[in-house]
N, C-alpha and C positions, 0 to 999 in steps of 0.2 A: 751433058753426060759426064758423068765421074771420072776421074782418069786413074781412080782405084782398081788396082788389081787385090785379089780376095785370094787370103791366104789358101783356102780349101774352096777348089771350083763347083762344088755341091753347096756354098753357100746361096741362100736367097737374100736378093735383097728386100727392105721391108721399108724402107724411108732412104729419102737424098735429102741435105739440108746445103742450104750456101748463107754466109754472110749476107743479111739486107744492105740496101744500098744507103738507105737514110742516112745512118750515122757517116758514111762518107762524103756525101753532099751538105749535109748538117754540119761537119766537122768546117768547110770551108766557108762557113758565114762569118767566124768571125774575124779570120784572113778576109774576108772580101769587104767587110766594114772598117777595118784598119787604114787596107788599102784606098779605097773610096775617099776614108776622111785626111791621107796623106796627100790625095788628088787636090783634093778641093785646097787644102792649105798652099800645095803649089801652086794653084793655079790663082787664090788669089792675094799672099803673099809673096811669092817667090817672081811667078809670072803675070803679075795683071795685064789683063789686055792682051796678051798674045795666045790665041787660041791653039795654033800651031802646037806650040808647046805642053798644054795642056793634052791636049788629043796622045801627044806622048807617055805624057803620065799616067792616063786611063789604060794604053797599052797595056803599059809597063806593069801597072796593077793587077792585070786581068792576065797575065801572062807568071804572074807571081803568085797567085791563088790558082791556077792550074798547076804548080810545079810544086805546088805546097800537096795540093790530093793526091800525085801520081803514085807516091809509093802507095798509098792508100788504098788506092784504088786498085794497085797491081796484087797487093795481098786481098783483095776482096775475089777479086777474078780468080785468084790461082788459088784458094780453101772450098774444099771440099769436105763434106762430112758426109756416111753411108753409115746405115745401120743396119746389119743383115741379122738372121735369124740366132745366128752364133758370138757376133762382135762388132764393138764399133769402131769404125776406120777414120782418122782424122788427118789431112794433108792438106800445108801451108806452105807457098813460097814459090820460088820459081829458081832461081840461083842455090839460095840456102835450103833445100827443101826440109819440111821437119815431118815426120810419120809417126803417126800415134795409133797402137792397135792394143783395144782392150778385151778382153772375154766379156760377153754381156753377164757371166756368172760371176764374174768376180767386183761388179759395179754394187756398192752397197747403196748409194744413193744418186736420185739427179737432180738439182736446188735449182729453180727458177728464180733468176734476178732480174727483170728489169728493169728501166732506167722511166721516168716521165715520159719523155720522149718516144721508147718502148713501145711503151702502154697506148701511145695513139697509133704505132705503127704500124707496132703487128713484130716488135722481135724483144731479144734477151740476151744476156748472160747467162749461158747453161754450166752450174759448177755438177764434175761427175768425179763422184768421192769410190775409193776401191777400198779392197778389203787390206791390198799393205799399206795404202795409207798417203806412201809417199810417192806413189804413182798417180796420185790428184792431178784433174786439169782444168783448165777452163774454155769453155767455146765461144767467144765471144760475138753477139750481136747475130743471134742467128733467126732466122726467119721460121715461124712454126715451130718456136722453142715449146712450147705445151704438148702436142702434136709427137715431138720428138720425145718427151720426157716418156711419151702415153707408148708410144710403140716400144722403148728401151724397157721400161717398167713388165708391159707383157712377156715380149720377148726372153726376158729373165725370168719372168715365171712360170713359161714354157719349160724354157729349160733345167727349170726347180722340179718341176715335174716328170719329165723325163728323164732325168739322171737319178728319181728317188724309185726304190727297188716296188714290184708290185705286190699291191696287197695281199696278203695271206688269208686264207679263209677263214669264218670267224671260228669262236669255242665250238668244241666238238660236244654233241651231245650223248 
């Protein structure tokens, strides 16, 4: 559950997105192949024949590729992203927190980037471009980036539609 509070309590929500995990646990392979291949040179450079000591190393390694993903993983847990019927909400961090509220009227576009990896996984890089420009952001590595682009897209054409005056009847005859 979002730990978004919604500027106008008459908001609906319409989608929750959260950061996939892939690129978190993907990001630690090539920390855990490093480490691995520093084991093995200890153990059979540094330390031949003493097993003891090797078992140390592997610790040491695997206690090192853990400590490498925690921030990682701490901003994976604590980003939220909501798209209610009127704006999209974006909140990262836990100490630093950073909050991003856009008007879904004022989003001129949403750019799907994925990555290879991505593409087998099931997420992206969502770039959302506004009308001043310099209020651009990006959402990185989110799960149901398509899905999301699909509800924000609506949503804004809803309110394209709503906010335009209603038709006048035709020529009089």
């Amino acid at each position: 559950m979002p730990r978004i509070k919604f500027d106008n309590p008459a908001e609906r929500e319409l989608f929750t997105a959260k950061e996939s995990w892939v690129p978190v646990v993907l990001g630690g392979v090539p920390v855990a192949l490093v480490c691995a291949a520093l084991s093995l040179v200890l153990a059979y450079f540094v330390f031949p024949g003493d097993s003891s000591k090797l078992v140390i190393c592997v610790l040491a390694s695997i206690l090192i590729v853990l400590a490498s993903r925690v921030p990682h993983i701490i901003d994976n847990w604590r980003t939220d992203v909501v798209v209610t019927d009127r704006r999209l909400y974006y909140r990262r961090g836990i100490i630093d927190v950073k909050d991003h509220v856009t008007d879904l009227g004022s989003i001129t576009d949403v750019t799907i980037d994925p990555t290879i990896a991505g593409r087998v996984f099931g997420y992206a890089n969502v770039r959302i471009q506004t009308k001043a420009g310099d209020d651009d952001f990006v959402l990185k590595e989110i799960k149901d980036a398509y899905k999301m682009r699909q509800v924000i897209n609506t949503g804004r054409d809803e309110l394209e539609q709503a906010s335009q005056p209603p038709a006048q009847g035709g020529p009089r005859r």
